[in-house]
PDB file of the backbone (N, CA, C, O) and the ligand in Angstrom, with CONECT records:
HET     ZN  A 101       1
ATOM      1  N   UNK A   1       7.408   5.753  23.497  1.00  0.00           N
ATOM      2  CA  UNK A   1       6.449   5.427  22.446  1.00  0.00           C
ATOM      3  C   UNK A   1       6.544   3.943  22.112  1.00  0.00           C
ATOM      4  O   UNK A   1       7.665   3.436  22.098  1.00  0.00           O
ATOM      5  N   UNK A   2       5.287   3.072  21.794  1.00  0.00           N
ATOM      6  CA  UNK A   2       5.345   1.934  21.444  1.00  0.00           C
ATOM      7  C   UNK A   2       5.563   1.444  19.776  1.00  0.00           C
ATOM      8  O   UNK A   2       4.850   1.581  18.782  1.00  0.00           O
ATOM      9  N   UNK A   3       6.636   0.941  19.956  1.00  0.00           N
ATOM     10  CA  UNK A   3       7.003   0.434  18.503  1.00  0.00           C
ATOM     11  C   UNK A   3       6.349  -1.058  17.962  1.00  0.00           C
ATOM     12  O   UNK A   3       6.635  -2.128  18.499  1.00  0.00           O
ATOM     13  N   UNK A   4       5.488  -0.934  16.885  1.00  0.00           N
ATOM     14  CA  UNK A   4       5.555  -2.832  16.717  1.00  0.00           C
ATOM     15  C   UNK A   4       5.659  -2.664  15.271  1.00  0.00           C
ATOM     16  O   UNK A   4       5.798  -1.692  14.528  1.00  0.00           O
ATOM     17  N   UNK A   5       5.540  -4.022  15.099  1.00  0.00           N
ATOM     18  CA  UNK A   5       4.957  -4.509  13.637  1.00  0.00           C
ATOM     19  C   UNK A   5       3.716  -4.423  13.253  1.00  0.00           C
ATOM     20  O   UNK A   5       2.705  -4.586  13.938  1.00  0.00           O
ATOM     21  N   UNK A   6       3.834  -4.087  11.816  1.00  0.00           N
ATOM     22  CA  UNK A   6       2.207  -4.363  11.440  1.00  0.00           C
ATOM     23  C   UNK A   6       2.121  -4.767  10.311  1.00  0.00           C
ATOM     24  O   UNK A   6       2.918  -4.138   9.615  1.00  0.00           O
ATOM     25  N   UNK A   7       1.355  -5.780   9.517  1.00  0.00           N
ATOM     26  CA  UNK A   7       1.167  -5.966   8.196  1.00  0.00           C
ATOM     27  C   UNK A   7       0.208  -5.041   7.901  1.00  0.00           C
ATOM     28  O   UNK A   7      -0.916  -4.881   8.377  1.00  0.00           O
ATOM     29  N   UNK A   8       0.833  -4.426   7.010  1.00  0.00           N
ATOM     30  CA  UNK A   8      -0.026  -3.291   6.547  1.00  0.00           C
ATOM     31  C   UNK A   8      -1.368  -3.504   5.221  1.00  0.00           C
ATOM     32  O   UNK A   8      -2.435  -3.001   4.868  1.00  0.00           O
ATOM     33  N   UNK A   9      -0.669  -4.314   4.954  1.00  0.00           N
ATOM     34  CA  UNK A   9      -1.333  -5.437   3.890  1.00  0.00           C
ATOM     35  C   UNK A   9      -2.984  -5.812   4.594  1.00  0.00           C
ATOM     36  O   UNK A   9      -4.067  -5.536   4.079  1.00  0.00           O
ATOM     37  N   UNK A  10      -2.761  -6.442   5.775  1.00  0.00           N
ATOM     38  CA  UNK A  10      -4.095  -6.349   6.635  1.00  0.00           C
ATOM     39  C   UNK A  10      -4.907  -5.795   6.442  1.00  0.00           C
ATOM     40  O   UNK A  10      -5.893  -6.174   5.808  1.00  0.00           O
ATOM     41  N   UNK A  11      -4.720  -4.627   6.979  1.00  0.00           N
ATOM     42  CA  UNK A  11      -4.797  -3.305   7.114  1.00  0.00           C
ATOM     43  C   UNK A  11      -5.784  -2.916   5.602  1.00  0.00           C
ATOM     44  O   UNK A  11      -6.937  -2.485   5.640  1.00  0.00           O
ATOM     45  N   UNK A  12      -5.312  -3.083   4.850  1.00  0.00           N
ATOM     46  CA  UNK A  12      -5.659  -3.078   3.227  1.00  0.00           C
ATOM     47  C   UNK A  12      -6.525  -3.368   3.050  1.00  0.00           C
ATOM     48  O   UNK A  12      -7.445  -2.606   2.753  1.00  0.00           O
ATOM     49  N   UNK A  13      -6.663  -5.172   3.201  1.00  0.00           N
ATOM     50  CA  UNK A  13      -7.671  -5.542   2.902  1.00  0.00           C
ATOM     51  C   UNK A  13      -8.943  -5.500   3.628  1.00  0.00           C
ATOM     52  O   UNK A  13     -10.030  -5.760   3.113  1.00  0.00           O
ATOM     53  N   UNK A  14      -8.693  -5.046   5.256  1.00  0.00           N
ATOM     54  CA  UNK A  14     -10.229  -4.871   5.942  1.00  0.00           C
ATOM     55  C   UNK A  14     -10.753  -3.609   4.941  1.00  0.00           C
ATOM     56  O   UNK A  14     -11.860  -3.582   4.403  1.00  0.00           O
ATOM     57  N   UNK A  15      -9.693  -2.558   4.812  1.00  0.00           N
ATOM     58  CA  UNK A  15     -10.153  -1.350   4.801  1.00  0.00           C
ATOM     59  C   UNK A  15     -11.338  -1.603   2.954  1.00  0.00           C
ATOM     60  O   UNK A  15     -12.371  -1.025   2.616  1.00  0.00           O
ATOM     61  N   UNK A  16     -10.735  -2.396   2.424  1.00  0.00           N
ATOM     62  CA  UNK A  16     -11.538  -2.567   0.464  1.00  0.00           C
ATOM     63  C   UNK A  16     -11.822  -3.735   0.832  1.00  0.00           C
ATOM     64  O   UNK A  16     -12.069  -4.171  -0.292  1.00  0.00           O
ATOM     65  N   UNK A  17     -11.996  -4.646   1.535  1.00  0.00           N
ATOM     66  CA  UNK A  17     -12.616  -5.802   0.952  1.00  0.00           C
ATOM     67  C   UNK A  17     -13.723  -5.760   0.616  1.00  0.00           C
ATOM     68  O   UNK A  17     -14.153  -6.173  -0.462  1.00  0.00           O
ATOM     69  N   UNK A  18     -14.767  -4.916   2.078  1.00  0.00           N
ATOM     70  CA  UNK A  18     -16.327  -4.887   1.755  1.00  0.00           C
ATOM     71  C   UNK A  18     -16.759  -4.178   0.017  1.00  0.00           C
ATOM     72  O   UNK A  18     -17.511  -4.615  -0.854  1.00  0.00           O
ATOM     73  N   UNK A  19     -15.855  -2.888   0.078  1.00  0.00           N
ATOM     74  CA  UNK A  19     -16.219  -2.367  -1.661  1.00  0.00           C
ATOM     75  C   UNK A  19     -16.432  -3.350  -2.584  1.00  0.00           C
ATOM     76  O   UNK A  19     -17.466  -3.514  -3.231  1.00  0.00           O
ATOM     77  N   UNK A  20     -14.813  -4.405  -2.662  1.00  0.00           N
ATOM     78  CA  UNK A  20     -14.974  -5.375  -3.863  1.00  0.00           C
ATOM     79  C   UNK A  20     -16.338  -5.974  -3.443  1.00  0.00           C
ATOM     80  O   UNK A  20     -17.323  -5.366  -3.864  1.00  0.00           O
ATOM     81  N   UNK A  21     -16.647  -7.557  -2.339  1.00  0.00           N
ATOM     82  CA  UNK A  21     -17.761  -8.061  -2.364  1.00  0.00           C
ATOM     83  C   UNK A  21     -18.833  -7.168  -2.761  1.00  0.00           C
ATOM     84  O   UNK A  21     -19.644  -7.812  -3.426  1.00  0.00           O
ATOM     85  N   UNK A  22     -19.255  -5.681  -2.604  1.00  0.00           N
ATOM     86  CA  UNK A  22     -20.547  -4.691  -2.606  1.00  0.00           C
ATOM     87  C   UNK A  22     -20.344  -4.729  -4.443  1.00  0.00           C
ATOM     88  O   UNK A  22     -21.344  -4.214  -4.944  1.00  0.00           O
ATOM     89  N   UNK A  23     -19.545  -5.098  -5.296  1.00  0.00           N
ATOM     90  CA  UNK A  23     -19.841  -5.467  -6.816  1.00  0.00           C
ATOM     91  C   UNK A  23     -20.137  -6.666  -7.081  1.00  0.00           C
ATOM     92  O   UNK A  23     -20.725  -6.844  -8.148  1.00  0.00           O
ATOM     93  N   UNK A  24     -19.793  -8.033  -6.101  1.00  0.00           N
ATOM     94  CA  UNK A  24     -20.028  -9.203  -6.421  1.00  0.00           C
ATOM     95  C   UNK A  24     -21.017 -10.013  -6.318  1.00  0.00           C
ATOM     96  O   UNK A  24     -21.046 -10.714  -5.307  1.00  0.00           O
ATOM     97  N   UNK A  25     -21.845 -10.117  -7.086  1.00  0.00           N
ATOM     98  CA  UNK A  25     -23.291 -10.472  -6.547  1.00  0.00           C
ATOM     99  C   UNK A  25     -23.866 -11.664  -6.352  1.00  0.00           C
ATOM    100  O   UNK A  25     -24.405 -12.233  -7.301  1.00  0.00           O
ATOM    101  N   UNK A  26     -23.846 -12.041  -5.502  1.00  0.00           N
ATOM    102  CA  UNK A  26     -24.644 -13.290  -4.638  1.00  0.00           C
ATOM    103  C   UNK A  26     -23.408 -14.292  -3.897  1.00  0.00           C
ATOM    104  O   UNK A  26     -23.225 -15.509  -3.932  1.00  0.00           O
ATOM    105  N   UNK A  27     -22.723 -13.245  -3.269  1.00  0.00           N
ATOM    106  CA  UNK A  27     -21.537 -13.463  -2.253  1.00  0.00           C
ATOM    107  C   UNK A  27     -21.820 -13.394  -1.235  1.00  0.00           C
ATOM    108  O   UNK A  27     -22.327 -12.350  -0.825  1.00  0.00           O
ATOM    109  N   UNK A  28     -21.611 -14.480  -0.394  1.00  0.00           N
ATOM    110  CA  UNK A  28     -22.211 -14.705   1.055  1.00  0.00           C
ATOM    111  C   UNK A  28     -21.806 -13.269   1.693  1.00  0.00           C
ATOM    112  O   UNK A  28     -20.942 -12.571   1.162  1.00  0.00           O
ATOM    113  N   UNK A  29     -22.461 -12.897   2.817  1.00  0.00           N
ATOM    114  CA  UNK A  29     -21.641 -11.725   3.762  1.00  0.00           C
ATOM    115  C   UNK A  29     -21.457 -11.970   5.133  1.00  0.00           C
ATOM    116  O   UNK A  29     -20.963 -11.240   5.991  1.00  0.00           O
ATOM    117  N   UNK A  30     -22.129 -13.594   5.251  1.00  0.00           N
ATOM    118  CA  UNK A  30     -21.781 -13.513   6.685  1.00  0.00           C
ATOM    119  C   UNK A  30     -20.361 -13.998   7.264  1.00  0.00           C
ATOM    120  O   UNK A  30     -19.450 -14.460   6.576  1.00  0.00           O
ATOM    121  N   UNK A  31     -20.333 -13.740   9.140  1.00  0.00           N
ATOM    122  CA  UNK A  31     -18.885 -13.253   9.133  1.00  0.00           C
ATOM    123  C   UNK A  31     -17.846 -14.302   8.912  1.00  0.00           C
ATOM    124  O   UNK A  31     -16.637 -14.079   8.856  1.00  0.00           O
ATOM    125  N   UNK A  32     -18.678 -15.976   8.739  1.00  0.00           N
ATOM    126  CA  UNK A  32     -17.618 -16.895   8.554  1.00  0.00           C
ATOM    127  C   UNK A  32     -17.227 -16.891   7.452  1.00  0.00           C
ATOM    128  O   UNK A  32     -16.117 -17.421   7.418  1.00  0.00           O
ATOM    129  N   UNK A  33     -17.682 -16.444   6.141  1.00  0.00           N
ATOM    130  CA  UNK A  33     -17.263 -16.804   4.432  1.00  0.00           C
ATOM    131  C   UNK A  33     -16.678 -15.404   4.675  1.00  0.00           C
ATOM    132  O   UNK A  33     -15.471 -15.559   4.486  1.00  0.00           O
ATOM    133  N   UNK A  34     -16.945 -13.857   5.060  1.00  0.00           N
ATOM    134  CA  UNK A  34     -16.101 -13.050   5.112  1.00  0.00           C
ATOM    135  C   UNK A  34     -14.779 -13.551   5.572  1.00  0.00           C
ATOM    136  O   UNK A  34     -13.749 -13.539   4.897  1.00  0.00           O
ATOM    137  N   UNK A  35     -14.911 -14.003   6.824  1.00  0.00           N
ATOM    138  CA  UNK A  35     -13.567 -14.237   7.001  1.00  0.00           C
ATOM    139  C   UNK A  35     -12.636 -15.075   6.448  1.00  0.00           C
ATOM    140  O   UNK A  35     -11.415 -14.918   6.429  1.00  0.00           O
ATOM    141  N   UNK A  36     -13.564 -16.361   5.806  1.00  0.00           N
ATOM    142  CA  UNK A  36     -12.817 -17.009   4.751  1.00  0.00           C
ATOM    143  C   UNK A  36     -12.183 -16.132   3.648  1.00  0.00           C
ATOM    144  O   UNK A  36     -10.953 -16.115   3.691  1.00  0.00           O
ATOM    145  N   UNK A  37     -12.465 -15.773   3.169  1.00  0.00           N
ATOM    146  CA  UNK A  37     -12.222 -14.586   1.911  1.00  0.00           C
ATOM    147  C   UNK A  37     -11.214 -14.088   2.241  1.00  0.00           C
ATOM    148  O   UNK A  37     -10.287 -14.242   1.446  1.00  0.00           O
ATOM    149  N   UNK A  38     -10.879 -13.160   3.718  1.00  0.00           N
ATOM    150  CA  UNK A  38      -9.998 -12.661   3.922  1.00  0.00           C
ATOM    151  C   UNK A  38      -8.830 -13.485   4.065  1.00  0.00           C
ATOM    152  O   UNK A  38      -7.789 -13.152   3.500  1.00  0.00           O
ATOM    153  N   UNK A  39      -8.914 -14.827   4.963  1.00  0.00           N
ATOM    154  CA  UNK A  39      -7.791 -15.462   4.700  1.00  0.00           C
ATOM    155  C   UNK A  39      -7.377 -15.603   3.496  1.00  0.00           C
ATOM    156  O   UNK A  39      -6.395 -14.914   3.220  1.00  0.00           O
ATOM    157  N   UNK A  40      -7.669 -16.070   2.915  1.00  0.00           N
ATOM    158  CA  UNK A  40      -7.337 -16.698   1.783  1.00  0.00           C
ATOM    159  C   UNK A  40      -6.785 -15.332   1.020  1.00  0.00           C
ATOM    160  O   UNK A  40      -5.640 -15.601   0.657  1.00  0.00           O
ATOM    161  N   UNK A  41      -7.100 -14.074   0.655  1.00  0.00           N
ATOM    162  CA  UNK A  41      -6.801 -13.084   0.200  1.00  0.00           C
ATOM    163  C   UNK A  41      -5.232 -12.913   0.457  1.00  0.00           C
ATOM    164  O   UNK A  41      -4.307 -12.914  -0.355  1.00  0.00           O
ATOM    165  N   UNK A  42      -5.228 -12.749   2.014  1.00  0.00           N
ATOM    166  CA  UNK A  42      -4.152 -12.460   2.784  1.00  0.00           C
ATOM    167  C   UNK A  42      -3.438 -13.670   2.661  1.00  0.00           C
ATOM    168  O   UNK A  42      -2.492 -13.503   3.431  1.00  0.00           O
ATOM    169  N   UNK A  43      -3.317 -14.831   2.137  1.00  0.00           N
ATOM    170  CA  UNK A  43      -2.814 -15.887   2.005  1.00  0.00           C
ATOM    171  C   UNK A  43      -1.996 -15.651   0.392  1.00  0.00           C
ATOM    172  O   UNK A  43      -0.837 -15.692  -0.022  1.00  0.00           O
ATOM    173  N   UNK A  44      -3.116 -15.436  -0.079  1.00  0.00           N
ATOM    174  CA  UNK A  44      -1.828 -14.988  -1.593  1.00  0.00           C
ATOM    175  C   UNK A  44      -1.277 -13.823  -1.725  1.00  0.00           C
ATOM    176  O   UNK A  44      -0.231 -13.969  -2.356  1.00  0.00           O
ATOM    177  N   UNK A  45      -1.450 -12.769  -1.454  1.00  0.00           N
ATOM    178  CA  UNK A  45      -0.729 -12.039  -1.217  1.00  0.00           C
ATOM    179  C   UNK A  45       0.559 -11.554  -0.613  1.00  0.00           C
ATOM    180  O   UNK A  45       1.089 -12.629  -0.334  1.00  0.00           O
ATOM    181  N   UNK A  46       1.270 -10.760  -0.292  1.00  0.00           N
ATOM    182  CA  UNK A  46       2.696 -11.066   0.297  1.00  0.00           C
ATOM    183  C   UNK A  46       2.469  -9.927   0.972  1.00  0.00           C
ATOM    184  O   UNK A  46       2.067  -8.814   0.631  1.00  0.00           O
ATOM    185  N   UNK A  47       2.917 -10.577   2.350  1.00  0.00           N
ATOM    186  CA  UNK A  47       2.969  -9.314   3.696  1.00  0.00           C
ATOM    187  C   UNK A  47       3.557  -8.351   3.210  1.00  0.00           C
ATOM    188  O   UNK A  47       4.256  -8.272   2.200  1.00  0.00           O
ATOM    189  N   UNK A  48       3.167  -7.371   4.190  1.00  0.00           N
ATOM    190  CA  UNK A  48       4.107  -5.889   3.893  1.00  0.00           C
ATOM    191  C   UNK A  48       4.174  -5.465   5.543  1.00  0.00           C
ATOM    192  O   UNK A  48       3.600  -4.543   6.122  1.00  0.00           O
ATOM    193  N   UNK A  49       5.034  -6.426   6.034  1.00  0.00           N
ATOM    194  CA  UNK A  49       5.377  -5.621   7.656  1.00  0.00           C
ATOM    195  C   UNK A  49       6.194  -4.459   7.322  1.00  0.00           C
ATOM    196  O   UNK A  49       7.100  -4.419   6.490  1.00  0.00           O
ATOM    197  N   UNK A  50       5.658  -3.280   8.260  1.00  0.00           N
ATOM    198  CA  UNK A  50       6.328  -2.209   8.266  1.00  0.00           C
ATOM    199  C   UNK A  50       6.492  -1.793  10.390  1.00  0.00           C
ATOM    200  O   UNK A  50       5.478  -1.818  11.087  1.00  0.00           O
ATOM    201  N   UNK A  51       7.658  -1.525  10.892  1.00  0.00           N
ATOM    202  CA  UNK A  51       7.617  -1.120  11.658  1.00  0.00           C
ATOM    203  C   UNK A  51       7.564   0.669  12.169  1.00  0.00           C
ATOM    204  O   UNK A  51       8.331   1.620  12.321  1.00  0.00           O
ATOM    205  N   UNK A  52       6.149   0.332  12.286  1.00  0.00           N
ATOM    206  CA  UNK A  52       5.990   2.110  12.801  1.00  0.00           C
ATOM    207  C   UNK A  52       4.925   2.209  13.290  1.00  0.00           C
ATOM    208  O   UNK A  52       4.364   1.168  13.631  1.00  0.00           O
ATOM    209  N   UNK A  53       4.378   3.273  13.463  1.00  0.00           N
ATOM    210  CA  UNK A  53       2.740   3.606  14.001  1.00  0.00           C
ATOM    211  C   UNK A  53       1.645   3.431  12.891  1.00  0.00           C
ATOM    212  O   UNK A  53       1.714   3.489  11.663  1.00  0.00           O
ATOM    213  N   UNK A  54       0.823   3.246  13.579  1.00  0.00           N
ATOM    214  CA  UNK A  54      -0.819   3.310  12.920  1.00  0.00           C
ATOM    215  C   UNK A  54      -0.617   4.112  11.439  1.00  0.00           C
ATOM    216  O   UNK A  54      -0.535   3.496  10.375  1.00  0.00           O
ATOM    217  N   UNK A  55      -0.546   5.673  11.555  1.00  0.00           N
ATOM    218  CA  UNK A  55      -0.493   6.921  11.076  1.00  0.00           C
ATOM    219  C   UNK A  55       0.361   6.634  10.113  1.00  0.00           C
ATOM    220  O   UNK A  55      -0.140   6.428   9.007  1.00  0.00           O
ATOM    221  N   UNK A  56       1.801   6.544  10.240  1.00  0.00           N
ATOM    222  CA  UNK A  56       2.292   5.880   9.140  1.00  0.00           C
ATOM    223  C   UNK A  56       2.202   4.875   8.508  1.00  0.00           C
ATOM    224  O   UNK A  56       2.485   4.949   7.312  1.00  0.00           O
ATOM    225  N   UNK A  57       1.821   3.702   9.017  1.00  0.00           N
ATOM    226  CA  UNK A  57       1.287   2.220   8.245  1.00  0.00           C
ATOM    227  C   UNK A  57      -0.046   2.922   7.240  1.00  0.00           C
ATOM    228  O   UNK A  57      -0.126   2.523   6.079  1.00  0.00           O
ATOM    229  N   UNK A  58      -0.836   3.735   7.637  1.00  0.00           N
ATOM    230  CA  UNK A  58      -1.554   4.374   6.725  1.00  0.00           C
ATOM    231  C   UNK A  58      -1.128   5.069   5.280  1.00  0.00           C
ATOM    232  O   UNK A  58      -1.402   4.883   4.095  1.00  0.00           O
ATOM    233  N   UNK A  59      -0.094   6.202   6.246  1.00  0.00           N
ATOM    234  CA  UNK A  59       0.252   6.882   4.693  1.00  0.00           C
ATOM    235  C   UNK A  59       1.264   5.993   3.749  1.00  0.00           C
ATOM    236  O   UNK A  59       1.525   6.322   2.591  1.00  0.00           O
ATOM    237  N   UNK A  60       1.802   4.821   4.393  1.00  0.00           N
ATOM    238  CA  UNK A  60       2.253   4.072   3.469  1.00  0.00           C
ATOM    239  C   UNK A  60       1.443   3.118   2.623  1.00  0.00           C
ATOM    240  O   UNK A  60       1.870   2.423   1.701  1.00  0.00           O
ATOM    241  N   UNK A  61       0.084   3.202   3.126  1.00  0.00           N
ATOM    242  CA  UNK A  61      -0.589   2.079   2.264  1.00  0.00           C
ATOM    243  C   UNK A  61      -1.711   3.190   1.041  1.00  0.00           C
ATOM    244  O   UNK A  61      -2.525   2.827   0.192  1.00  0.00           O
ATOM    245  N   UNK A  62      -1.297   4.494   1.435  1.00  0.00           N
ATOM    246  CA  UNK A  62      -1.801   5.378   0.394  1.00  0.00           C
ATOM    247  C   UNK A  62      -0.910   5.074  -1.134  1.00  0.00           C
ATOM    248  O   UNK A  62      -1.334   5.153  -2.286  1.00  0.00           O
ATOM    249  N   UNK A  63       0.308   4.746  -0.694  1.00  0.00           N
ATOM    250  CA  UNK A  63       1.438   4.898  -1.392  1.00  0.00           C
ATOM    251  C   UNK A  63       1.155   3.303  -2.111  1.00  0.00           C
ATOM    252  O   UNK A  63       1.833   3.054  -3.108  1.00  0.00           O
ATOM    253  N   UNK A  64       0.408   2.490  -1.742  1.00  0.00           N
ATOM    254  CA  UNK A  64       0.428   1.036  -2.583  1.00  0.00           C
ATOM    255  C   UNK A  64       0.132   1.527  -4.324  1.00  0.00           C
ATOM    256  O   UNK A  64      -0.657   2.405  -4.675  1.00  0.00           O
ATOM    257  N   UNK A  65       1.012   0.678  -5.242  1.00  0.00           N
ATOM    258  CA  UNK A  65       0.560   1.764  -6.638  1.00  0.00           C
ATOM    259  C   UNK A  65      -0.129   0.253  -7.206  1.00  0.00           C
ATOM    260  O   UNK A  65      -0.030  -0.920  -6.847  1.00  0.00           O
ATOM    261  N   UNK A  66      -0.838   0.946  -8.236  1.00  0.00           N
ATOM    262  CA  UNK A  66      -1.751   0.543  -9.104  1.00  0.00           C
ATOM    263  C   UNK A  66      -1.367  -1.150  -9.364  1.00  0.00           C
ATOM    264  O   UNK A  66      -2.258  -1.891  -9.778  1.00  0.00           O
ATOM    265  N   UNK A  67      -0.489  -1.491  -9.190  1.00  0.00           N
ATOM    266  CA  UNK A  67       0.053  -3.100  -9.705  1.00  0.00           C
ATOM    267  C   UNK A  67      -0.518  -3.883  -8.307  1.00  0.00           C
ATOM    268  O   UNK A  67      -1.515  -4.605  -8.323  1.00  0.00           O
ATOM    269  N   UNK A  68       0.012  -3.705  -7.521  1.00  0.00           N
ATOM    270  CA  UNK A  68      -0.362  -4.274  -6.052  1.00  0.00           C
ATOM    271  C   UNK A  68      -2.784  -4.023  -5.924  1.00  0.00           C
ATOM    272  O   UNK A  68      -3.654  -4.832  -5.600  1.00  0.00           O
ATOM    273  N   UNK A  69      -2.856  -2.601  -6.358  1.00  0.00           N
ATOM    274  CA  UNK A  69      -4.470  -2.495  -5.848  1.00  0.00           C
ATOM    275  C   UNK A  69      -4.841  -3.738  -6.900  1.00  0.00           C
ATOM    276  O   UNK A  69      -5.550  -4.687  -6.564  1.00  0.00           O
ATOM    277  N   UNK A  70      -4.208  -3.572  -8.319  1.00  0.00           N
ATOM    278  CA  UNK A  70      -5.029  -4.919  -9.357  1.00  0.00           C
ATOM    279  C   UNK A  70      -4.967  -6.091  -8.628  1.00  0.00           C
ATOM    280  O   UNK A  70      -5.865  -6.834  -8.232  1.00  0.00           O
ATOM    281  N   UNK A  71      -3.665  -6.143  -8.505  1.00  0.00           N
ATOM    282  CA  UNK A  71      -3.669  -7.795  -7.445  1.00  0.00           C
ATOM    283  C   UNK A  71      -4.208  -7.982  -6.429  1.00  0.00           C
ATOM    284  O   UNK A  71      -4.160  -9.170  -6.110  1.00  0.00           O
ATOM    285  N   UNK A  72      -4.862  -7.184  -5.545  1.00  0.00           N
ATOM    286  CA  UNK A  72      -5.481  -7.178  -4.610  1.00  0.00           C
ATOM    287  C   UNK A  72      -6.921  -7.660  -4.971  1.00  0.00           C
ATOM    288  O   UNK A  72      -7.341  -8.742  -4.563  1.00  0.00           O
ATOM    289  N   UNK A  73      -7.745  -6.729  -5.835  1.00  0.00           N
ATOM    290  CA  UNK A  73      -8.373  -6.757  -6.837  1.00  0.00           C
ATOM    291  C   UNK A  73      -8.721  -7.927  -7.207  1.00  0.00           C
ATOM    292  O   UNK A  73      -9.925  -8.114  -7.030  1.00  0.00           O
ATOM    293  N   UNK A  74      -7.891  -9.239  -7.871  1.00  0.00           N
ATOM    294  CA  UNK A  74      -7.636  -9.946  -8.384  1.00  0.00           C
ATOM    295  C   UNK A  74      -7.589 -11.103  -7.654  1.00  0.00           C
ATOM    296  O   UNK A  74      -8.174 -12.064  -8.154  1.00  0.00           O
ATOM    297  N   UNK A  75      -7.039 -11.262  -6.590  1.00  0.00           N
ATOM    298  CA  UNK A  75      -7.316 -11.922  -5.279  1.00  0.00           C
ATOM    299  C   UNK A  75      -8.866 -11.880  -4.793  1.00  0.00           C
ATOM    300  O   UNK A  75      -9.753 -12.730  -4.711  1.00  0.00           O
ATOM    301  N   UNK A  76      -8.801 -10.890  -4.591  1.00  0.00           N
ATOM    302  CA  UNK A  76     -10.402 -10.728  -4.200  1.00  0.00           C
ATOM    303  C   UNK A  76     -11.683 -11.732  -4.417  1.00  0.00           C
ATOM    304  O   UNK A  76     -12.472 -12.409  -3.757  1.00  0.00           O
ATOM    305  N   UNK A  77     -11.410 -11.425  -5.621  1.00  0.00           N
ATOM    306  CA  UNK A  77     -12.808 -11.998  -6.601  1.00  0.00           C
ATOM    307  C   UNK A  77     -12.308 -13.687  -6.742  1.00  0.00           C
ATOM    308  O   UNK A  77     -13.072 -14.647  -6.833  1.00  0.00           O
ATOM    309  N   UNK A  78     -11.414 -13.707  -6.734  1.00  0.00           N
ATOM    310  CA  UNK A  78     -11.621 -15.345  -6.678  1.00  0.00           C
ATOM    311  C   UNK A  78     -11.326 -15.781  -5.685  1.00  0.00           C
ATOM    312  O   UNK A  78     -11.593 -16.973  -5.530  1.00  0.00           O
ATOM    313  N   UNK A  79     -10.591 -14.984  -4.458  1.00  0.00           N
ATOM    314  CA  UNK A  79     -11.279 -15.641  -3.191  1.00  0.00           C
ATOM    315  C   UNK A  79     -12.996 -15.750  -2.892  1.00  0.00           C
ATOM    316  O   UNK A  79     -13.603 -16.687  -2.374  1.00  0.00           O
ATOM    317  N   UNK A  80     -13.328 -14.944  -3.213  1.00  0.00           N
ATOM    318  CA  UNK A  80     -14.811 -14.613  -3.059  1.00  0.00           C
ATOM    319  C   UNK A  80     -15.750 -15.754  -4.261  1.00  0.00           C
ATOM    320  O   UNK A  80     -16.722 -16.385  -3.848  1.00  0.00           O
ATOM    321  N   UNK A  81     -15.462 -15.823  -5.156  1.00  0.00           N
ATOM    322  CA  UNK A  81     -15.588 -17.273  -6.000  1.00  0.00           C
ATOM    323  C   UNK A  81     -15.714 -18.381  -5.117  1.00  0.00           C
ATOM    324  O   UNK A  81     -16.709 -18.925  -4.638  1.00  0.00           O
ATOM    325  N   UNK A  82     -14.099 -18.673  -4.964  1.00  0.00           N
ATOM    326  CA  UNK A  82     -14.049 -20.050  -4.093  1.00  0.00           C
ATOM    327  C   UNK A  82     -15.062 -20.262  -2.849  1.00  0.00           C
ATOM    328  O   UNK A  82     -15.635 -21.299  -2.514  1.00  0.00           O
ATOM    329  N   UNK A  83     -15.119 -18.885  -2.222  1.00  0.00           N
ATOM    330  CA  UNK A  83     -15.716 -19.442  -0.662  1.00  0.00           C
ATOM    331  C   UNK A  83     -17.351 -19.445  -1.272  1.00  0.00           C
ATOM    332  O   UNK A  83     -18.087 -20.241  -0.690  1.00  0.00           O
ATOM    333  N   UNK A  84     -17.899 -18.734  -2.243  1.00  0.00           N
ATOM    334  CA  UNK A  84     -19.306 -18.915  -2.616  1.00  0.00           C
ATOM    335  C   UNK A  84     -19.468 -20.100  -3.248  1.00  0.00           C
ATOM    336  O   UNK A  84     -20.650 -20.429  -3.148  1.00  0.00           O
ATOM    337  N   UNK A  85     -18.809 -20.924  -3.874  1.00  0.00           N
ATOM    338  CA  UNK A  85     -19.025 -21.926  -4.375  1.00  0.00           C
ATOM    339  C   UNK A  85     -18.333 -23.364  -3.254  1.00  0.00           C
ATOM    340  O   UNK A  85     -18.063 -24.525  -3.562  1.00  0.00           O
ATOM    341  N   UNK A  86     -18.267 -22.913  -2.417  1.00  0.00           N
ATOM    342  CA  UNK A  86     -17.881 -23.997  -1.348  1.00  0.00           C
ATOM    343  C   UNK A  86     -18.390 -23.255  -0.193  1.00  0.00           C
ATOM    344  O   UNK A  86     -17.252 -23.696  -0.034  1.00  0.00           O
ATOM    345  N   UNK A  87     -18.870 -22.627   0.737  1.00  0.00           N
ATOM    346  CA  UNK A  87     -19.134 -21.886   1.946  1.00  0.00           C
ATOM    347  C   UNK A  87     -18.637 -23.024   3.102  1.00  0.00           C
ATOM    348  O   UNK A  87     -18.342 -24.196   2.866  1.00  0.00           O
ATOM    349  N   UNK A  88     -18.632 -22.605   3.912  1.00  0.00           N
ATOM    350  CA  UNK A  88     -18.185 -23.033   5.340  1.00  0.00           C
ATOM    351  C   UNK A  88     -19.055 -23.038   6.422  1.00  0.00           C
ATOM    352  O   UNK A  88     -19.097 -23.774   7.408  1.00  0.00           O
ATOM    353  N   UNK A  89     -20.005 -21.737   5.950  1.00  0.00           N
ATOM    354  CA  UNK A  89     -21.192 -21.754   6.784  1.00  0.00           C
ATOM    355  C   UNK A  89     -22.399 -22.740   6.787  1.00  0.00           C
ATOM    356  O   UNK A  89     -23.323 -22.583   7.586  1.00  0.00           O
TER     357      UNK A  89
HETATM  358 ZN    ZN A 101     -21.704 -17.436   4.571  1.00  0.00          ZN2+
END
């Protein structure tokens, strides 16, 4: 079986980023300010490498509690700030 690393954190934010931007209104969506956003998200935030499979990097990111989703949350929107009020595109 193949073992790696994964930031699960990643993982996180592909899976909610689109939700947060789908409340933020008049936030670029194309894929270069998306991807700005995400850096920058994933930039303040603090990795969470976990070594295991897919399946578990999942049920561990079920397990993220309420302090970490706010900060995520919280990140979000002012990454999404910054790159709308500066775009790249
Ligand atoms: Zn854009």
């Amino acid at each position: 079986m193949l073992v790696d690393v994964k930031n699960v954190m990643e993982t996180y934010v592909e899976m909610n980023l689109e939700h947060v931007l789908d409340e933020i209104p008049n936030v670029c969506r194309c894929e270069q300010c998306r991807a700005d956003i995400k850096a920058l998200v994933l930039n303040r935030l603090r990795p969470m490498y976990v070594s295991t499979s897919k399946g578990e990097a999942l049920s561990m990111m079920q397990a993220f509690d309420t302090g970490k989703q706010v900060e995520f949350l919280c990140c979000a929107r002012s990454a999404a700030a910054l790159v709308t009020s500066n775009p790249h595109h």
